[in-house]
C-alpha positions as CSV (number, residue, x, y, z in Angstrom):
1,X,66.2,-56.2,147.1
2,X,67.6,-52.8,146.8
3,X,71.0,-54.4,144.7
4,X,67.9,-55.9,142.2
5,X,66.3,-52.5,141.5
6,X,69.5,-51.3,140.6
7,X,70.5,-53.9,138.4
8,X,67.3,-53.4,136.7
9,X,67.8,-49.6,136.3
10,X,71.5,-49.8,135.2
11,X,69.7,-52.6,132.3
12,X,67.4,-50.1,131.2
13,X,69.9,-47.4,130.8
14,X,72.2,-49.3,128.8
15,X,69.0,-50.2,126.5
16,X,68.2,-46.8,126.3
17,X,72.0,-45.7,125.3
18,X,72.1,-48.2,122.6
19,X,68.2,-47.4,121.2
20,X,69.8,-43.7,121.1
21,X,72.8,-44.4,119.4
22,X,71.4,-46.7,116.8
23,X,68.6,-43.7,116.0
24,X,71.7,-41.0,115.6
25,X,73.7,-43.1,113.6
26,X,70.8,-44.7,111.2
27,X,68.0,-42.0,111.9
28,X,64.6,-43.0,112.3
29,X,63.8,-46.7,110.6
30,X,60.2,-45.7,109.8
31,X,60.1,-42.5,108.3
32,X,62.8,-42.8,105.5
33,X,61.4,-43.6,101.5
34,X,63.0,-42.5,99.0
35,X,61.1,-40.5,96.0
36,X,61.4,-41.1,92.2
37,X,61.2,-37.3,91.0
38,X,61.9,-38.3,87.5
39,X,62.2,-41.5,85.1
40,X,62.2,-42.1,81.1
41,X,63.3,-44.8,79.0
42,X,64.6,-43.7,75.5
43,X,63.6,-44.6,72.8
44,X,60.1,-45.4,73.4
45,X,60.0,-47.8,70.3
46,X,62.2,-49.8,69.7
47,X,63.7,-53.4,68.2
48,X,64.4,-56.4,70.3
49,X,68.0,-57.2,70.5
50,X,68.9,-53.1,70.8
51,X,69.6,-51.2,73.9
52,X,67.9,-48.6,75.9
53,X,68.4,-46.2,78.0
54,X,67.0,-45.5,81.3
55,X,67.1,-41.9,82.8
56,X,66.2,-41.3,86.5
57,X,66.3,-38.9,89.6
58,X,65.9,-40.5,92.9
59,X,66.1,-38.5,96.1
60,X,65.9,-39.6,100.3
61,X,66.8,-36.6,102.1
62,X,66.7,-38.8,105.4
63,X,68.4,-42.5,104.7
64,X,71.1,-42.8,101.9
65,X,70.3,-44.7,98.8
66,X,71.3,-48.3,97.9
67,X,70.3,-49.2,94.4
68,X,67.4,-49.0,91.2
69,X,66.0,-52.2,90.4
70,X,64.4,-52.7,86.9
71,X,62.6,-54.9,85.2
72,X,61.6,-55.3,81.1
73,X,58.2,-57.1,80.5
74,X,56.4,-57.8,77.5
75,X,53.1,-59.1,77.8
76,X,53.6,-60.4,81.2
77,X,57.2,-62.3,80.7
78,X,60.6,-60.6,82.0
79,X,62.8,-60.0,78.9
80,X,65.3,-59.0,81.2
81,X,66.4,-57.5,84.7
82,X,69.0,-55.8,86.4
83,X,70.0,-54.0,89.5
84,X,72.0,-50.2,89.7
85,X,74.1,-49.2,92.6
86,X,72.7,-45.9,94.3
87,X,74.8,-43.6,96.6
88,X,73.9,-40.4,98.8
89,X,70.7,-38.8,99.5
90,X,70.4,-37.8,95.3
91,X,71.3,-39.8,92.5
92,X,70.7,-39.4,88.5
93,X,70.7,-42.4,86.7
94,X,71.6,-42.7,83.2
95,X,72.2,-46.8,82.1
96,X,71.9,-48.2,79.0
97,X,70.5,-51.5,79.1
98,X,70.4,-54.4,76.8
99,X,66.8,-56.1,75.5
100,X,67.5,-59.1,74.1
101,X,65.0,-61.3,72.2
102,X,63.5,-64.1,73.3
103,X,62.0,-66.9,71.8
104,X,58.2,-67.0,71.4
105,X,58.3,-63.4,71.4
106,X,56.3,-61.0,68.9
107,X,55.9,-57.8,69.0
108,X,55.0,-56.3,72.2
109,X,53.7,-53.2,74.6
110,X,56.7,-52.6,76.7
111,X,56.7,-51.7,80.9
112,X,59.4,-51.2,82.8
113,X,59.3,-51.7,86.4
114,X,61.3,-49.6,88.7
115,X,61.9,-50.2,92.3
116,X,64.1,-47.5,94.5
117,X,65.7,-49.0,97.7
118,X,67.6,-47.1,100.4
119,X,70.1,-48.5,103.2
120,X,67.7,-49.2,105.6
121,X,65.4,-51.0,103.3
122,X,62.5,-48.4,102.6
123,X,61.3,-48.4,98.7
124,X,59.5,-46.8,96.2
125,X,58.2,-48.1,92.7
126,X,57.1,-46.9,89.8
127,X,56.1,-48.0,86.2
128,X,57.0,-47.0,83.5
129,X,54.2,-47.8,80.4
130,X,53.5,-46.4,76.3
131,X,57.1,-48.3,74.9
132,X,56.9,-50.8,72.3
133,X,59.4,-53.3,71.0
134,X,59.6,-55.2,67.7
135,X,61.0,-57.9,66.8
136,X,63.8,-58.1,64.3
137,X,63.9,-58.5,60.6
138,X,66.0,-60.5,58.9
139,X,66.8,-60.7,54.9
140,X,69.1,-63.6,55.6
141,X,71.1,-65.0,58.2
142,X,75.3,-66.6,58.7
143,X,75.5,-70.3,59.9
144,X,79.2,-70.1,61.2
145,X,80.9,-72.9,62.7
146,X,83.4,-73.1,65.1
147,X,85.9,-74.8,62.5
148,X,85.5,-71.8,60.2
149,X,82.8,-72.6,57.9
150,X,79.9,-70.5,57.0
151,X,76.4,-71.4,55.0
152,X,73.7,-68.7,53.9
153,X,70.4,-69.6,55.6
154,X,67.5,-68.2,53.3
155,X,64.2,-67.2,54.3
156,X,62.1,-70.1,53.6
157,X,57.9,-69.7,52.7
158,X,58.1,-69.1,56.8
159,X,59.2,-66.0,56.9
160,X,60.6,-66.6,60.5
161,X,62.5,-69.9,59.4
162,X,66.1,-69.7,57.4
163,X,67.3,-72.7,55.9
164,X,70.3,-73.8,53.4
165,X,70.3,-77.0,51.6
166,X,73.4,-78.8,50.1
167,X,76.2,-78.5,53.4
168,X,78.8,-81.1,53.5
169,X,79.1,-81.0,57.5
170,X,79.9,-83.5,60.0
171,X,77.0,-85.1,61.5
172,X,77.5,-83.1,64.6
173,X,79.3,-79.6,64.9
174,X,79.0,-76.2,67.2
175,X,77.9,-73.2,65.4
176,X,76.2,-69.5,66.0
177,X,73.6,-67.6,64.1
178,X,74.6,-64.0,63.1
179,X,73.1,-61.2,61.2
180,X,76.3,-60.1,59.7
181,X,79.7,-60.8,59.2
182,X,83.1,-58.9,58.7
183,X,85.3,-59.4,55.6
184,X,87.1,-62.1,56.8
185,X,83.6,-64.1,57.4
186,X,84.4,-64.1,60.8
187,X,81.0,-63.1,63.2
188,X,80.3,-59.3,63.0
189,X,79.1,-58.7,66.8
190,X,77.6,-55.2,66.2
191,X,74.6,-57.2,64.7
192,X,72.4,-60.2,66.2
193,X,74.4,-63.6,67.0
194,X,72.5,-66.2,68.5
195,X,74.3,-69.3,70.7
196,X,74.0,-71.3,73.4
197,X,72.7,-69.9,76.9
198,X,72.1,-72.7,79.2
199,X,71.7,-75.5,76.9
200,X,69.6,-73.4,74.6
201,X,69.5,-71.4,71.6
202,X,69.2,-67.3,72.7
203,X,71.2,-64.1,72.3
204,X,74.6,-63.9,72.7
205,X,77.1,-61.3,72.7
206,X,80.9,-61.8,71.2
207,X,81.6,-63.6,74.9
208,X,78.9,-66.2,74.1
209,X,78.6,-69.7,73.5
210,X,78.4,-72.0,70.1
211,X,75.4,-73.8,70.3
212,X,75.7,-77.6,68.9
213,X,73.6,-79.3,66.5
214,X,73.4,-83.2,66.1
215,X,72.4,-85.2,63.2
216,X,71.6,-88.5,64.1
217,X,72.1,-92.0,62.0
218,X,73.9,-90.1,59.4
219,X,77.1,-90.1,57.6
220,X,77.1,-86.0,57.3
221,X,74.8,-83.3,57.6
222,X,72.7,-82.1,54.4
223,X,70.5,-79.7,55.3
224,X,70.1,-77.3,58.3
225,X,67.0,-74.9,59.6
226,X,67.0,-71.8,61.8
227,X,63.7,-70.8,63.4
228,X,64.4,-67.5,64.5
229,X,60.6,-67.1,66.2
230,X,61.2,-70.5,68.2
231,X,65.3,-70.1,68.6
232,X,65.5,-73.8,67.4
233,X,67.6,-75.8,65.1
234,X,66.7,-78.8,62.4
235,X,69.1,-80.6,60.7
236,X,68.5,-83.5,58.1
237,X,71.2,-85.8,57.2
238,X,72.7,-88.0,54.3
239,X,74.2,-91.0,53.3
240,X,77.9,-90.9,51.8
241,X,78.4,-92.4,47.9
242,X,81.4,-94.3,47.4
243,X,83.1,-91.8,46.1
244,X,83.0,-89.6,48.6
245,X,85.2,-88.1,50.6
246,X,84.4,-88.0,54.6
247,X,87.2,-88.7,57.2
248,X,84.5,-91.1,58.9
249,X,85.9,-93.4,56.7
250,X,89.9,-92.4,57.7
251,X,92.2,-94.2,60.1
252,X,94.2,-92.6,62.2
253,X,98.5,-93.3,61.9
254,X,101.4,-91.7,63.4
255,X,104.1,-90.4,60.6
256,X,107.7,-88.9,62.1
257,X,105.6,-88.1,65.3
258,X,102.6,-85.7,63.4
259,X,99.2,-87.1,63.9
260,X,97.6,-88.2,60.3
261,X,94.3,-89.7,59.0
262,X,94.8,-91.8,55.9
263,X,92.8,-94.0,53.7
264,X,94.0,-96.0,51.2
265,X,91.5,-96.1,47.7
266,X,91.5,-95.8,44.1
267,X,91.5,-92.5,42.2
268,X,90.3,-92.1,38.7
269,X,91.7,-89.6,36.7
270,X,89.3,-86.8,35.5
271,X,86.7,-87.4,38.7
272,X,85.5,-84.9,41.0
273,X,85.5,-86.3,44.6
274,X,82.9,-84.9,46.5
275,X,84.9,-83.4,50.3
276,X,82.5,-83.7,53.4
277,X,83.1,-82.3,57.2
278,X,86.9,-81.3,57.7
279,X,88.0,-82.1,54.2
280,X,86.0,-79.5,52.6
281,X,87.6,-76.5,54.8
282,X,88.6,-73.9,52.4
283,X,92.1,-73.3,54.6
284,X,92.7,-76.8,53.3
285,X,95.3,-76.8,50.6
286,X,95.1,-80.1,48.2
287,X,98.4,-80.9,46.3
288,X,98.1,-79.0,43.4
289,X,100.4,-81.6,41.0
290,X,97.4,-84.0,42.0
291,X,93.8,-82.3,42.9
292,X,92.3,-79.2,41.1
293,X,89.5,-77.6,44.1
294,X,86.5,-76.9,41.3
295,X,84.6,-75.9,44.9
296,X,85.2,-75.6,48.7
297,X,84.2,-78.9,48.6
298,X,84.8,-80.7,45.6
299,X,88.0,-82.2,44.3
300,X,89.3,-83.2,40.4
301,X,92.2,-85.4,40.3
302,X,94.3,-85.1,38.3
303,X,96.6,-88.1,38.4
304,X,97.1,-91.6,36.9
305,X,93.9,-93.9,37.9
306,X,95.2,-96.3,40.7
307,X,95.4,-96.8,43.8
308,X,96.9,-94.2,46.3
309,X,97.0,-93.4,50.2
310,X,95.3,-90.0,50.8
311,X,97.2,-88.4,53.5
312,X,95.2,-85.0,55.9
313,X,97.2,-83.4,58.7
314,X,94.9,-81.6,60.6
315,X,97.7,-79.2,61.9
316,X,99.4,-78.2,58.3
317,X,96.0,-78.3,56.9
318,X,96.8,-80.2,53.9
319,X,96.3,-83.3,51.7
320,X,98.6,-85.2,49.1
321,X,98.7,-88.4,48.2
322,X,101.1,-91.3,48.0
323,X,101.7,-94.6,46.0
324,X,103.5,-98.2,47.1
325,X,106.9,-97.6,46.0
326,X,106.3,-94.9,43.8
327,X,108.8,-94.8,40.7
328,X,109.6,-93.6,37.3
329,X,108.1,-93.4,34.9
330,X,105.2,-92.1,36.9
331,X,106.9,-89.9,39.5
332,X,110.3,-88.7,40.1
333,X,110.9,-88.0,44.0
334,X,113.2,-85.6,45.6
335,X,114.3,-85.8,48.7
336,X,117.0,-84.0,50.8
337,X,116.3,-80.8,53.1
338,X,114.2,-78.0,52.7
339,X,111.2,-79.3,51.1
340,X,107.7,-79.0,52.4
341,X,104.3,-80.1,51.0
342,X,102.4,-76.9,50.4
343,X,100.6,-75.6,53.6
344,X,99.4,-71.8,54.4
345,X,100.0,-73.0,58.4
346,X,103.3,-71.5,59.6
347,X,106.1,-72.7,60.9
348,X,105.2,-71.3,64.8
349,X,101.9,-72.7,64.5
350,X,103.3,-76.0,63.2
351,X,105.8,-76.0,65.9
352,X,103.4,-75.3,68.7
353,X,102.1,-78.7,68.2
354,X,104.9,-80.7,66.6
355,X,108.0,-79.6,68.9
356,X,111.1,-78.6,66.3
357,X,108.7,-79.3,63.2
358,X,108.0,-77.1,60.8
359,X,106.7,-75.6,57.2
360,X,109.3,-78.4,55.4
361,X,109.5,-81.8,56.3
362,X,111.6,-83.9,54.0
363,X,115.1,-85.1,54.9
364,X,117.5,-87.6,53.2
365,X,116.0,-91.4,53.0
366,X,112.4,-92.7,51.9
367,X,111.5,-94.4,54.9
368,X,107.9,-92.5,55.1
369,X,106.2,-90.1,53.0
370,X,107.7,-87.1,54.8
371,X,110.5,-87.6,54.1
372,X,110.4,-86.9,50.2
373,X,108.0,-85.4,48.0
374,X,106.7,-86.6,44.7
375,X,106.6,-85.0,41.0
376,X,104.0,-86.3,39.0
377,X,104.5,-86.9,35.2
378,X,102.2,-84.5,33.4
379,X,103.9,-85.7,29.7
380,X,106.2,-87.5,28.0
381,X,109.5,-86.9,30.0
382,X,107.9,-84.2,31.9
383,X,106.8,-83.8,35.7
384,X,105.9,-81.4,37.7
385,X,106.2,-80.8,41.6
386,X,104.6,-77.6,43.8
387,X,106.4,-77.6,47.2
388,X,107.4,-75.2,49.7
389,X,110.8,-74.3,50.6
390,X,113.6,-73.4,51.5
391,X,113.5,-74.3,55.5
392,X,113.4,-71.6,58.5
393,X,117.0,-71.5,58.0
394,X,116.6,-70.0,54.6
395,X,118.7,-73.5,53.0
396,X,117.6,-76.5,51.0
397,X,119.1,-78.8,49.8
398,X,117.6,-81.9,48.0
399,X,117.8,-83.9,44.5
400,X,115.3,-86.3,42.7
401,X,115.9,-90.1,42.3
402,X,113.8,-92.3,40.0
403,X,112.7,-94.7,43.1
404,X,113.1,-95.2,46.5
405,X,116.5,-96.9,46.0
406,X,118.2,-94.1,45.2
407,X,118.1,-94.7,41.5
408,X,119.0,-92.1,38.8
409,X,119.5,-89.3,40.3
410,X,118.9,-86.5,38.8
411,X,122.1,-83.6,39.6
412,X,121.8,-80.1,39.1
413,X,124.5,-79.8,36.7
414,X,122.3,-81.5,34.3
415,X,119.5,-78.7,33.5
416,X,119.3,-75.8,32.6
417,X,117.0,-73.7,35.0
418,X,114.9,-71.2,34.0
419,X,112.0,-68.6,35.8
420,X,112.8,-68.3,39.8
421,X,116.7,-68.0,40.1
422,X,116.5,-69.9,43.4
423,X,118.9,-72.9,42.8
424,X,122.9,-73.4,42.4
425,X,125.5,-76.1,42.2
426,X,126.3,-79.4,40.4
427,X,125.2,-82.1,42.0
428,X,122.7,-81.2,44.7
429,X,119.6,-78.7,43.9
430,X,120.6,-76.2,47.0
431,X,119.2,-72.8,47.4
432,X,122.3,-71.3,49.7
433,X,122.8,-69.2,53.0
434,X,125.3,-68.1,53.2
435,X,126.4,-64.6,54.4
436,X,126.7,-63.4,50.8
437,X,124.4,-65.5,49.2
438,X,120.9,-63.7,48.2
439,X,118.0,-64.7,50.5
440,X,115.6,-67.0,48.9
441,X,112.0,-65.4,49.8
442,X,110.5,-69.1,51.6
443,X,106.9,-69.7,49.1
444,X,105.3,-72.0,47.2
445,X,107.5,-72.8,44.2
446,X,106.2,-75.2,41.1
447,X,108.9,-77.1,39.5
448,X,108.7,-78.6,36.0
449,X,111.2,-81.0,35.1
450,X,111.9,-82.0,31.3
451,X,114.1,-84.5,31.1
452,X,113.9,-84.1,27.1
453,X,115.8,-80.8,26.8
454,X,117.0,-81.1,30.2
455,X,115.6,-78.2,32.0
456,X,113.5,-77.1,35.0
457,X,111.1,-73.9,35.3
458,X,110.4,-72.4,38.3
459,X,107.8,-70.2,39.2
460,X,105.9,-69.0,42.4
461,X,102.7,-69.6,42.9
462,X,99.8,-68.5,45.3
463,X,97.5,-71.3,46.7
């Protein structure tokens, strides 16, 4: 009996050890709250979508302090929350914190809600009342797509909904909503972007999401709507004409290993096309012998009426054209090194996708359209080519036949050339590299051929 009692004492002393140490190393669980001494949000009016900032002293001279919870509610519903790390027995808070707007929201009497928790989980709270948010006002707004292209949106007789009328965009495509944009028309993040937060349409900073838009049974997207109260999107839709331009109606075929979309139609001379979706990109660049851009997206050309094969590479961002045996008197065609349809996509960026490609493509033979470029007549005995060149290498060398079979050629030693200094030699047209040759600055160069006096101008153009 005796061995009993003392296992029971020895228990009880070792319960009253641990009680004591827990008590010196915590101090007393009950008696420890910490105290709010101070708290202020500036400003006290503000705009929805700005920051403010909150200002706070919190003290617990007994139990060390673990964090500042806050909350921003407009009439009733949490614009947003947050929590802020606390340390020691004092701690001054100064945090600047982000109110976004959401949708459904007017203009509103602001609290803030503030909750200070120590270590061993005793709080105090406090609110913080008299701030008012408004909500933003808008002149206009950016629709900006992910594939670079960017539509006004006008207030409409709603002054919360912005619309634009006229787009030529696919009938679905990711976009954002911003206030303002830089030079480049790229998204200005120190204003209001909207995007995509969890499948819907809310604030965003320059880390968030495109939202998407849809427009159903069409051939392309017409007309698009922004409500900025509701944070919704409306699109309406269109048919295409027949001559319209859409690469819905492209197929997709492999040239020399470079992914193309093609479509074989007539082309009248003197008609504007109208481009739709991807075709109407501004960093597009149509063949200049054969298109005149009148618009971003619309398209004169200027060719022969016939029938041609329209040719877009997605990665050059270009489009030419190109004919079933394509001869004199209609076109000369050069072929040979060093020769590139024009593109404003460089060689690396070509490259990255086409391993060993680059800005020129063409190469001695006429077994596919890459391999030569055309001139297009433009009079009597006269025809005109824009192409870029010379290669990487700083060399090209090429020479224009009458037809794919090699016929007629036309030799250097022939013309006379005048403008650009950028060609030599008798029989082919070569711009040179060698070590003491002048290097030839690689650009977009227009020839004109005359095959009456027998000369070629040169000059260097921008596109």
């Amino acid at each position: 009996m005796k061995s009993i009692y003392k296992i029971f004492f020895i228990t009880g002393i070792i319960a009253l050890f641990v009680a004591s140490c827990n008590d010196d190393e915590f101090g007393p669980r009950k008696e420890s709250t910490p105290v709010i001494e101070s708290a202020a949000v500036s400003p006290a009016d503000f705009t929805f979508g700005d920051s403010i900032v909150l200002t706070a002293k919190i003290i617990d001279p007994a139990t060390t302090l673990s964090a500042l919870a806050y909350e921003v509610v407009a009439e009733g519903r949490v614009v947003t929350s947050g929590e802020i790390p606390l340390s020691n027995d004092t701690f001054t808070v100064a945090q600047s914190i982000f109110v976004p707007l959401l949708s459904n929201q007017a203009d509103a009497a602001i609290q803030v809600n503030l909750i200070a928790r120590n270590i061993l989980k005793g709080s105090a709270s406090l609110q913080l009342n008299g701030l008012s948010a408004a909500r933003p006002g808008y002149n206009q707004l950016y629709l900006v797509t992910d594939d670079g292209k960017v539509a006004i949106l006008k207030p409409s007789t709603d002054k919360n909904k912005f619309e634009v009328d006229g787009l030529t965009f696919n009938p679905s495509f990711r976009f954002k909503i911003a206030e303002k944009l830089l030079a480049d028309n790229t998204i200005d993040y120190t204003g209001d972007v909207y995007g995509n937060v969890n499948g819907k349409i809310e604030m965003i900073d320059d880390k968030g999401e495109s939202a998407f838009a849809y427009t159903a049974g069409s051939d392309y997207t017409k007309g698009f709507v922004y409500d900025s109260y509701a944070f919704s999107a409306a699109t309406t839709g269109s048919e295409l004409g027949e001559d319209d331009l859409s690469l819905s109606t492209f197929r997709d075929e492999d040239i020399d290993g470079e992914s193309f979309r093609t479509l074989k139609r007539t082309l009248e001379n003197g008609k504007t096309y109208q481009a739709f979706g991807a075709l109407s990109d501004a960093q597009n660049i149509y063949n200049p012998d054969f298109f005149e851009r009148t618009a971003v997206d619309k398209i004169k050309f200027l060719g022969k009426t016939g029938e041609y094969t329209l040719y877009y590479n997605p990665v050059r961002k270009n489009i030419f054209v190109g004919v079933d045996n394509p001869s004199y008197p209609d076109f000369l065609l050069a072929c040979g090194w060093g020769l590139g349809y024009p593109t404003n996509v460089s060689t690396e960026q070509i490259a990255s996708v086409y391993p060993e490609h680059q800005r020129t493509h063409t190469d001695w033979g006429f077994d596919h359209v890459l391999k030569y470029v055309l001139f297009r007549q433009i009079g009597e005995g006269v025809y005109q080519g824009t192409f870029y060149t010379p290669n990487k290498d700083n060399y090209a060398g090429f020479k224009p036949y009458e037809n794919t079979g090699w016929g007629n050629e036309k030799k250097a030693g022939e013309f006379t050339f005048t403008g650009e200094q950028i060609i030599t030699g008798d029989n082919n047209w070569t711009i040179p590299n060698g070590p003491a040759d002048p290097v030839v600055e690689a650009a977009n160069y227009r020839f004109t051929v005359d095959l009456n006096n027998k000369t070629v101008h040169i000059e260097k153009i921008t596109l």
